[in-house]
KOLTIFI-643038 format. One record per residue (C-alpha): residue in three letters; x, y, z; residue number from 1; chain. Coordinates in pm, 1 decimal, padded with zeros to 6 digits. Layout:
// KOLTIFI-643038
{r->ALA u->X v->Y w->Z k->NUM c->A}
...
//
This chain:
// KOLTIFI-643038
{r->UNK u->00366.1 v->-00310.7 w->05037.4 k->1 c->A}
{r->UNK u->00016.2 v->-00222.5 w->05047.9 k->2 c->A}
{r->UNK u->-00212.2 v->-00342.1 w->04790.7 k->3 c->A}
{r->UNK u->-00451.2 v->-00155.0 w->04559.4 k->4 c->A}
{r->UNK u->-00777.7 v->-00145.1 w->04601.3 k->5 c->A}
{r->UNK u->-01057.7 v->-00228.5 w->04340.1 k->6 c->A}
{r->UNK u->-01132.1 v->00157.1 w->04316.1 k->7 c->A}
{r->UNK u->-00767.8 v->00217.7 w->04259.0 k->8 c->A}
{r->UNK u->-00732.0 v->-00034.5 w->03989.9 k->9 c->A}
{r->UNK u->-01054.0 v->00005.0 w->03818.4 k->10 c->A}
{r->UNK u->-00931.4 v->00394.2 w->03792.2 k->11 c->A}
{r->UNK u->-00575.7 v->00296.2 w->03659.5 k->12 c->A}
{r->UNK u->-00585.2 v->00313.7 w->03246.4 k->13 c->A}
{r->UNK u->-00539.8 v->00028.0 w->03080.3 k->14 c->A}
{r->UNK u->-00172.6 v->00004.4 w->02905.6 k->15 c->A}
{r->UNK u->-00173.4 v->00069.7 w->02568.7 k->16 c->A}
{r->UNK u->00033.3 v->-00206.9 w->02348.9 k->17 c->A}
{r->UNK u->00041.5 v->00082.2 w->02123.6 k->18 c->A}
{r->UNK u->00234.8 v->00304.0 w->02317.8 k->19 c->A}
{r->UNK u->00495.2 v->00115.0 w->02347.0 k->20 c->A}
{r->UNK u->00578.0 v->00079.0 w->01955.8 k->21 c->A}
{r->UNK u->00847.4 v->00193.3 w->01810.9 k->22 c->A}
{r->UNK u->00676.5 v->00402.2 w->01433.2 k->23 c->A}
{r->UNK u->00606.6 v->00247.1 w->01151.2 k->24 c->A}
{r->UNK u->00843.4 v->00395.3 w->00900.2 k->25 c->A}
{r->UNK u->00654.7 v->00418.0 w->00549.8 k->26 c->A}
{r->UNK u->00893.1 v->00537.5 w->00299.8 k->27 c->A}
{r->UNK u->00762.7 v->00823.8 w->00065.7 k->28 c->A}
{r->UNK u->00964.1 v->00834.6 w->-00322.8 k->29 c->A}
{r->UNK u->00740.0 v->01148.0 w->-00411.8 k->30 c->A}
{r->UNK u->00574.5 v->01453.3 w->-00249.4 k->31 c->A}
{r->UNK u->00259.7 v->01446.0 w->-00366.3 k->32 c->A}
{r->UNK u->00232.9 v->01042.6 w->-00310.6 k->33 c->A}
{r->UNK u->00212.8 v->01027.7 w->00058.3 k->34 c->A}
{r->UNK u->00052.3 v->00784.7 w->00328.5 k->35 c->A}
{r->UNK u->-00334.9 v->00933.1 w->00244.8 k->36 c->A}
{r->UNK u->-00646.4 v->00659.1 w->00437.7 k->37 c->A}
{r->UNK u->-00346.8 v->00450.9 w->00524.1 k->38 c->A}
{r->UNK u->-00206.8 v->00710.2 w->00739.7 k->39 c->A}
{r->UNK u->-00591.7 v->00749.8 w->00856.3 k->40 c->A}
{r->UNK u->-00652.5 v->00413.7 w->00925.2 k->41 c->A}
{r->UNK u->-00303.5 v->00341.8 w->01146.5 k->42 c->A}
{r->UNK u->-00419.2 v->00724.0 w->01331.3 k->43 c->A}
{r->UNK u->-00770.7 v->00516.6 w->01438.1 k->44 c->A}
{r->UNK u->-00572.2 v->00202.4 w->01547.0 k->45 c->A}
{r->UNK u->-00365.6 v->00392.9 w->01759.5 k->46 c->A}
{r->UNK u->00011.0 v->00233.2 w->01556.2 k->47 c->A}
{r->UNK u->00243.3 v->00535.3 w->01552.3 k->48 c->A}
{r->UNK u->00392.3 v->00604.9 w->01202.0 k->49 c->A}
{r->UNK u->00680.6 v->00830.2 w->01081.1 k->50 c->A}
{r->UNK u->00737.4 v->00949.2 w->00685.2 k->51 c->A}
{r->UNK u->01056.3 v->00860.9 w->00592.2 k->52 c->A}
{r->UNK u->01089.2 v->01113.4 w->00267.6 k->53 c->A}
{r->UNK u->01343.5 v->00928.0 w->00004.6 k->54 c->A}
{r->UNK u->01241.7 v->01202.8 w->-00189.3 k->55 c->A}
{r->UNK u->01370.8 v->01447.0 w->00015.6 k->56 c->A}
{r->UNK u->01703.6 v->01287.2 w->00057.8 k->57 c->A}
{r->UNK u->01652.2 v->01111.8 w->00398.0 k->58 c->A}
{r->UNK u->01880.7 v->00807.2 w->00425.8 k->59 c->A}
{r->UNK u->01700.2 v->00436.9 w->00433.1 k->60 c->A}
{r->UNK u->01793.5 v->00259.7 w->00691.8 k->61 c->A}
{r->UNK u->02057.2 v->00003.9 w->00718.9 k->62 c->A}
{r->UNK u->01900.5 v->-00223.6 w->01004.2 k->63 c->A}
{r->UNK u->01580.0 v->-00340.8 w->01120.1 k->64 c->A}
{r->UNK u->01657.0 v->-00222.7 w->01495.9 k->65 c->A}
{r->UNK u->01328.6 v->-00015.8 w->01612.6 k->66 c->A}
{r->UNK u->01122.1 v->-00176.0 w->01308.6 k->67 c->A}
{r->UNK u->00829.6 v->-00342.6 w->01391.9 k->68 c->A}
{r->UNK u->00654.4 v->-00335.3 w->00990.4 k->69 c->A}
{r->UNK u->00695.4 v->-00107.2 w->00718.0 k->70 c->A}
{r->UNK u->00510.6 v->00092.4 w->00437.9 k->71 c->A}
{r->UNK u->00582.4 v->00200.9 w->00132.4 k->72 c->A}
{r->UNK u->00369.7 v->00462.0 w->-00103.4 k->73 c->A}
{r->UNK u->00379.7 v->00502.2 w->-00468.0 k->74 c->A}
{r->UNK u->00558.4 v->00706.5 w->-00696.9 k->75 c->A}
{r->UNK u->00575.4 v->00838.3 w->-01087.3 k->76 c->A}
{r->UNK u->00944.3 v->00672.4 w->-01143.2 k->77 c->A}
{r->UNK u->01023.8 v->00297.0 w->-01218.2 k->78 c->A}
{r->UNK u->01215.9 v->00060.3 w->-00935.0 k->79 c->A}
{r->UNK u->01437.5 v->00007.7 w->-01266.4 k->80 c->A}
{r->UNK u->01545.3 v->00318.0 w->-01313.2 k->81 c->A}
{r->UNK u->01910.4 v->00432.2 w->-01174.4 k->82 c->A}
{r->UNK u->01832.6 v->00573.2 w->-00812.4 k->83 c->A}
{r->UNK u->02029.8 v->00614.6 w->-00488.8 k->84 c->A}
{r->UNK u->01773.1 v->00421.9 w->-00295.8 k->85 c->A}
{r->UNK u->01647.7 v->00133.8 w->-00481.2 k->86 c->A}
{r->UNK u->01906.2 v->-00104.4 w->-00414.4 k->87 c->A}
{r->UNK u->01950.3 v->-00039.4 w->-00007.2 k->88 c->A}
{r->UNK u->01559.6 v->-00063.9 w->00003.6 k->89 c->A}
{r->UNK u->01576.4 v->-00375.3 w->-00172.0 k->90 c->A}
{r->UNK u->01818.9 v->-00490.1 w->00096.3 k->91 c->A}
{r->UNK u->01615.1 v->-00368.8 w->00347.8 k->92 c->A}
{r->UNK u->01316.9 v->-00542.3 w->00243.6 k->93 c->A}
{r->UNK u->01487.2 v->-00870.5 w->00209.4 k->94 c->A}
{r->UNK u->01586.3 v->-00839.0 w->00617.6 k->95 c->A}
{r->UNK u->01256.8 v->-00759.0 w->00640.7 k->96 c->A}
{r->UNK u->01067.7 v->-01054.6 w->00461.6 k->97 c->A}
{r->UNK u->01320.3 v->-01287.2 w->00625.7 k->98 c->A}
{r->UNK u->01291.0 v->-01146.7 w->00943.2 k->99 c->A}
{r->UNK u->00887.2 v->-01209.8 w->00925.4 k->100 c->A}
{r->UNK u->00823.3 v->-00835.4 w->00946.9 k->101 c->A}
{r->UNK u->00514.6 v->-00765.6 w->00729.0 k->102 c->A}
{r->UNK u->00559.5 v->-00529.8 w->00472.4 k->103 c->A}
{r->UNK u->00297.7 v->-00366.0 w->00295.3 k->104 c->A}
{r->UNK u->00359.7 v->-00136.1 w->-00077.9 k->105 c->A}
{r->UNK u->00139.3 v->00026.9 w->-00264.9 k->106 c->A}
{r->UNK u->00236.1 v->00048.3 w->-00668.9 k->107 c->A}
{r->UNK u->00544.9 v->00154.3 w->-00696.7 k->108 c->A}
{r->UNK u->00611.0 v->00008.6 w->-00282.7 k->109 c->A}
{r->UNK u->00488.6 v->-00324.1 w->-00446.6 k->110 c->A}
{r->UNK u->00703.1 v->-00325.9 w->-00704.1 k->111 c->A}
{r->UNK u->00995.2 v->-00282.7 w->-00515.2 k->112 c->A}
{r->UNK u->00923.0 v->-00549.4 w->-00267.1 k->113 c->A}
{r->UNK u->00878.1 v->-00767.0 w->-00573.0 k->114 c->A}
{r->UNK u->01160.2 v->-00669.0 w->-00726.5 k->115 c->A}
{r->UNK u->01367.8 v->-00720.4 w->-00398.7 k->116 c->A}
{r->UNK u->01249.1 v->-01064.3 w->-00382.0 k->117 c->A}
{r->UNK u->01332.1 v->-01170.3 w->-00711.9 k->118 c->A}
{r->UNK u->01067.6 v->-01108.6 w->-00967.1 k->119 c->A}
{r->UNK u->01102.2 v->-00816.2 w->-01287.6 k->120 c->A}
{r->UNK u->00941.3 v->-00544.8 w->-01320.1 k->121 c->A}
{r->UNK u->00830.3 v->-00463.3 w->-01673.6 k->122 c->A}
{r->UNK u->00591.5 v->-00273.8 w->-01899.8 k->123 c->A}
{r->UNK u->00224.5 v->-00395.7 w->-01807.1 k->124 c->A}
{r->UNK u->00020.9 v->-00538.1 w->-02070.0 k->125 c->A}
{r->UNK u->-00219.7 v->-00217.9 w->-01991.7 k->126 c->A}
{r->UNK u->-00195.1 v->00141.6 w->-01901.2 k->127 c->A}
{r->UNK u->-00446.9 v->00194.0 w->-01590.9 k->128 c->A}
{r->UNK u->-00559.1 v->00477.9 w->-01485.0 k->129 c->A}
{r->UNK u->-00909.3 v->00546.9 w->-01289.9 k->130 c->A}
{r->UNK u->-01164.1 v->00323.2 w->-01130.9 k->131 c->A}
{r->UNK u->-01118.1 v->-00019.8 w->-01209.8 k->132 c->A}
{r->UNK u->-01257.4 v->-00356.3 w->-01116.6 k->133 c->A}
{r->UNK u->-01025.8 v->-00627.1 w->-00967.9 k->134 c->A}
{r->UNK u->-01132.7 v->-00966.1 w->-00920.3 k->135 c->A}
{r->UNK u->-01070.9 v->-01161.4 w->-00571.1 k->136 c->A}
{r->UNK u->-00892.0 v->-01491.0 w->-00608.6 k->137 c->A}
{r->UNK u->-01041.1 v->-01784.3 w->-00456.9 k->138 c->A}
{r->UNK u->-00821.4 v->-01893.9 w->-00270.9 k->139 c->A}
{r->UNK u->-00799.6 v->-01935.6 w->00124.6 k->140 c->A}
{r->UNK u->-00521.2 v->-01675.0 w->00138.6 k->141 c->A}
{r->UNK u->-00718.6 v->-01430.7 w->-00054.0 k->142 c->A}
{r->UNK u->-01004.1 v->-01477.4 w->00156.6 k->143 c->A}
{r->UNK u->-00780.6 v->-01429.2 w->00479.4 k->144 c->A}
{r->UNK u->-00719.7 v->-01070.4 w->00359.3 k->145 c->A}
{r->UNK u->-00982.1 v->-00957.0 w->00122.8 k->146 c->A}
{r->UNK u->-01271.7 v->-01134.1 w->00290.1 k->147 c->A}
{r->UNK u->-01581.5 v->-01315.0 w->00057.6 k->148 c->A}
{r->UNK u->-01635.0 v->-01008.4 w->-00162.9 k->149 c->A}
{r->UNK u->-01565.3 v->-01163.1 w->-00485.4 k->150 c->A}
{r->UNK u->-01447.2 v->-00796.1 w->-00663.6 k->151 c->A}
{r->UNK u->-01365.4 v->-00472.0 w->-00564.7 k->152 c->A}
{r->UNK u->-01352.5 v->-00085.9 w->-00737.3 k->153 c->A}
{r->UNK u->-01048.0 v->-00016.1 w->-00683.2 k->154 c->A}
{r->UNK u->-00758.4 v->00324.5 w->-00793.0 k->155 c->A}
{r->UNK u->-00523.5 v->00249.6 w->-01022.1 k->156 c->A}
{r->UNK u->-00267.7 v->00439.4 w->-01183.7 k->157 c->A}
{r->UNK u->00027.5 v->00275.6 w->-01349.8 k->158 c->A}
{r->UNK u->00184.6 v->00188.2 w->-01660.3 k->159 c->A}
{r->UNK u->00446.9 v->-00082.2 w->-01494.3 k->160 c->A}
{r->UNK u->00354.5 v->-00428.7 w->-01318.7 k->161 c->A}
{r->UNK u->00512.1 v->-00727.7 w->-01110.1 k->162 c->A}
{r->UNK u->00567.6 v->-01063.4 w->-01162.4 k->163 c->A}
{r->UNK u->00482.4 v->-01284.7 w->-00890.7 k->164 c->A}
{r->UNK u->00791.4 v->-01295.5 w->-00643.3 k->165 c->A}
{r->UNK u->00857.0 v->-01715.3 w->-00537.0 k->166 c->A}
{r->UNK u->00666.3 v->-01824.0 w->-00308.4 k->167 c->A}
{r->UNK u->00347.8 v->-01547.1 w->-00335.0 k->168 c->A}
{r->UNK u->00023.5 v->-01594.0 w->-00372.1 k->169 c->A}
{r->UNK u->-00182.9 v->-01388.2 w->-00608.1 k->170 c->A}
{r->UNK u->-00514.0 v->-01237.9 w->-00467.9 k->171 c->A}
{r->UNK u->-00604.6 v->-00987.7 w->-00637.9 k->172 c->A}
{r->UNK u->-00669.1 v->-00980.3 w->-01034.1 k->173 c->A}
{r->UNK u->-00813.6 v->-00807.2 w->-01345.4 k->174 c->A}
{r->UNK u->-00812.0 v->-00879.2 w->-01738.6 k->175 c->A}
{r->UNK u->-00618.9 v->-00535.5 w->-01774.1 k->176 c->A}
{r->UNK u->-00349.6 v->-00592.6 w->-01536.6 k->177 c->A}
{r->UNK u->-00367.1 v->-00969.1 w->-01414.5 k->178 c->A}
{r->UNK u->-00086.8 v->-00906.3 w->-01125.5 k->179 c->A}
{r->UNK u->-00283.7 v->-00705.5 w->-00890.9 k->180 c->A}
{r->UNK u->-00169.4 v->-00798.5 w->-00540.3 k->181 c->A}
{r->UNK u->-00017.6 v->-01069.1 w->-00439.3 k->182 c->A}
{r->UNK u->00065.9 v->-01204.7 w->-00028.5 k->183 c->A}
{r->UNK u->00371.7 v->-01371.1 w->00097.0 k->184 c->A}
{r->UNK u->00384.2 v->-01451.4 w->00451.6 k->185 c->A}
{r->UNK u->00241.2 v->-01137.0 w->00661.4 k->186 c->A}
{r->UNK u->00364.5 v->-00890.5 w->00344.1 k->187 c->A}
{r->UNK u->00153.4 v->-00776.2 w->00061.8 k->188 c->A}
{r->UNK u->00253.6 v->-00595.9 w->-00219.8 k->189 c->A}
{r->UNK u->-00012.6 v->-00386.7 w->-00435.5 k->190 c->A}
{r->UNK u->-00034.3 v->-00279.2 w->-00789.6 k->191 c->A}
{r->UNK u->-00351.9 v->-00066.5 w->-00710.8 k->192 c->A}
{r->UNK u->-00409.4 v->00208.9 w->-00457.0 k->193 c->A}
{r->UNK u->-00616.3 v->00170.6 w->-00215.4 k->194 c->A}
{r->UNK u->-00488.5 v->00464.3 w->00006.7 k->195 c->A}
{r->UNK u->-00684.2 v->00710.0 w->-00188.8 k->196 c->A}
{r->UNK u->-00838.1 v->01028.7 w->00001.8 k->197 c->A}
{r->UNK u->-01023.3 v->01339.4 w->-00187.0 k->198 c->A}
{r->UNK u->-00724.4 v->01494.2 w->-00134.1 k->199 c->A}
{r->UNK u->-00497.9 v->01230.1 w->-00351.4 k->200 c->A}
{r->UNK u->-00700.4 v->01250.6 w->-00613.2 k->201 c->A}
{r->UNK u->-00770.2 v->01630.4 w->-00660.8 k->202 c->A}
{r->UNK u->-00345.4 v->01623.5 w->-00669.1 k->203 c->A}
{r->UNK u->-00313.1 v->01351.2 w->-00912.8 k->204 c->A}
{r->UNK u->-00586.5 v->01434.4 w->-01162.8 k->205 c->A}
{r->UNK u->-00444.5 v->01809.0 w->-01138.4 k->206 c->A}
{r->UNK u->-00069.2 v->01675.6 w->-01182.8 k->207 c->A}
{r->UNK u->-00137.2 v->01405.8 w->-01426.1 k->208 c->A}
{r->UNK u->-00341.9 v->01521.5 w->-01670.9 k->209 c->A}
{r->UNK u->-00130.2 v->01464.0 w->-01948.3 k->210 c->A}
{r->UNK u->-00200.5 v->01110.2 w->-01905.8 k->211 c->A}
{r->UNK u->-00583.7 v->01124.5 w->-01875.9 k->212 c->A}
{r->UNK u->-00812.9 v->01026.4 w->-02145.7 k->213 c->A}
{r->UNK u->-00899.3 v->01382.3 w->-02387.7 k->214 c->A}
{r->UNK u->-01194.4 v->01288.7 w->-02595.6 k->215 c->A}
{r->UNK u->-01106.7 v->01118.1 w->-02865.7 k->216 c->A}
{r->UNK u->-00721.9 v->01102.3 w->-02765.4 k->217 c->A}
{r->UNK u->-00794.4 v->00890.2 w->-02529.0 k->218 c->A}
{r->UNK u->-00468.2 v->00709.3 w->-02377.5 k->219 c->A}
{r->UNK u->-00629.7 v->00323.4 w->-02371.5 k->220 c->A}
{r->UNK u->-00959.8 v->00143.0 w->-02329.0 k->221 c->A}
{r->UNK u->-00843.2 v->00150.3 w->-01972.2 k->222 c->A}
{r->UNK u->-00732.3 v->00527.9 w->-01886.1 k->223 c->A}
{r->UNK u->-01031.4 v->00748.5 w->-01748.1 k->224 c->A}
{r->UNK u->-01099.0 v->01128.2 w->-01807.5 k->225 c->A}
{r->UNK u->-01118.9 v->01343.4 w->-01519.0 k->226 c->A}
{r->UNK u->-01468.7 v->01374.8 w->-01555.2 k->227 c->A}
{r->UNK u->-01545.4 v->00973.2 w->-01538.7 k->228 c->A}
{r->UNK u->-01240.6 v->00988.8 w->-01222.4 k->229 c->A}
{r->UNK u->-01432.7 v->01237.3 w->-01004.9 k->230 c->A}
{r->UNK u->-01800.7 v->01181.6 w->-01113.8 k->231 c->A}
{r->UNK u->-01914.0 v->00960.5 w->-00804.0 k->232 c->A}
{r->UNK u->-01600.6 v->01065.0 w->-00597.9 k->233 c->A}
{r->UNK u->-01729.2 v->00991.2 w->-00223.0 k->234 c->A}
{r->UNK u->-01911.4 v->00695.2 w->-00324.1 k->235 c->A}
{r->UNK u->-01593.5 v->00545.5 w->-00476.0 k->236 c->A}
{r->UNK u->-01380.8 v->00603.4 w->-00187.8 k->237 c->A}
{r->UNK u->-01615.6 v->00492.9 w->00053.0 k->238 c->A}
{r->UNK u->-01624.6 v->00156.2 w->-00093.6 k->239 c->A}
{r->UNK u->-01212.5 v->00199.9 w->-00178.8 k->240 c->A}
{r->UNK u->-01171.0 v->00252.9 w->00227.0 k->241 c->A}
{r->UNK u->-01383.4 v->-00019.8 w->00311.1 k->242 c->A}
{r->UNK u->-01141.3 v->-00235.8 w->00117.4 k->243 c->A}
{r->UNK u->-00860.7 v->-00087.7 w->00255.2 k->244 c->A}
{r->UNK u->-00997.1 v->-00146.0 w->00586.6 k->245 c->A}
{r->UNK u->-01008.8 v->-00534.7 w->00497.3 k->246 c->A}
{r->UNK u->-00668.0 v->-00519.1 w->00442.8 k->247 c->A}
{r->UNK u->-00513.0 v->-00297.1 w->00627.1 k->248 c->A}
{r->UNK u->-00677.7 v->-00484.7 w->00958.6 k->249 c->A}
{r->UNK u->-00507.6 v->-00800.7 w->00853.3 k->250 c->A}
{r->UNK u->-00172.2 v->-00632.7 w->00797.9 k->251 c->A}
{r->UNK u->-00121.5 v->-00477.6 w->01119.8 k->252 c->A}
{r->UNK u->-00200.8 v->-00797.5 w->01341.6 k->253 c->A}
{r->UNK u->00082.8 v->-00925.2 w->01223.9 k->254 c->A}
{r->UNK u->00298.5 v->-00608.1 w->01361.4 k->255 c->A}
{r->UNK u->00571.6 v->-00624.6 w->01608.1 k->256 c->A}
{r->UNK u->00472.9 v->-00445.0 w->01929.6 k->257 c->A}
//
């Protein structure tokens, strides 16, 4: 057999680990909550994704076969309340977690994952709603994912929170909401969202504004007006992707390809 030459090889593309994974599924529970920067961010780092819409009635599925990680969005309904998919997602996730998939949820995802693993989900002590500060934990495992920024600006918008699940660590906090984000193993379950895009927030704000501070009705020390949401819009999502970055980058090394 004859052998390449250095022309031929330096010509030859390098293969692409990529390629060869099967999509991330990242389960959608509403239409106007889907994968925003974190759909971005996977695009740039070449991991193939697929929407699996719950909301539309697509099935979850009942294996792990073809699942290298998953994702899970947010939604407006509570992991308590009575729907078709909580409890086979729940199962799901507890393959998942045992298998040493990582598994990342934003706000209502996190919930669920900590719900699946054991721990309630109840009323928070707060409404959120807005740009809000949350506090990095100092703690190795904190570090490993959120760096030596010791708080972030983050999105919130939520009136439920977790408990930790056993065996998490917390690394992300604030005096409203103390439970912000919490790690267990190469998972990481959020109560904010960080996978906000211009686009997200012209939908919620425009959706939601019912629940946005009106003057002197306001909703909570802790619920914005659209005004105060949108006032410094592309400087607060710069810094909000930068933080997603940080954590997004450590999520996906730990990805089955």
């Amino acid at each position: 057999m004859r052998e390449r030459s250095a022309l031929e090889c330096a010509l030859t593309p390098a293969p692409n680990p990529a390629a060869r994974m099967q999509p991330i599924p990242i389960f959608r529970f509403s239409r106007t909550e889907g994968p925003g920067y974190f759909a971005d961010f996977l695009d740039r780092h070449q991991v193939p994704w697929r929407i699996v819409a719950l909301d539309a009635g697509e099935p979850v599925p009942e294996s792990l076969a073809g699942i290298g990680g998953i994702g899970m969005m947010g939604g407006p309904m509570s992991v308590n309340d009575d729907l078709p998919w909580v409890q086979p997602m729940e199962a799901l996730l507890r393959q998942a977690v045992a298998a040493d998939l990582p598994v990342i949820g934003h706000c209502l995802g996190g919930q669920l994952l900590a719900r699946a693993l054991g721990a309630p989900v109840t009323r928070a002590p707060n409404v959120e709603i807005g740009w809000h500060e949350v506090k990095v934990e100092a703690t190795p495992v904190a570090r490993e994912w959120l760096g030596d920024v010791p708080t972030y600006r983050t999105f919130e918008w939520h009136n439920e929170s977790f408990a930790l699940p056993p065996g998490a660590t917390r690394v992300l906090t604030n005096a409203a909401c103390p439970n912000q984000a919490y790690v267990l193993g190469k998972s990481i379950g959020l109560q904010c969202h960080i996978e906000m895009t211009r686009e997200l927030v012209r939908i919620w704000v425009h959706d939601g504004v019912g629940e946005l501070s009106c003057g002197a009705e306001r909703s909570g020390p802790h619920v914005q007006s659209t005004a105060e949401i949108t006032a410094d819009l592309d400087a607060d999502l710069a810094r909000l992707n930068a933080m997603a970055d940080r954590i997004y980058s450590r999520w996906i090394a730990g990805l089955v390809r």
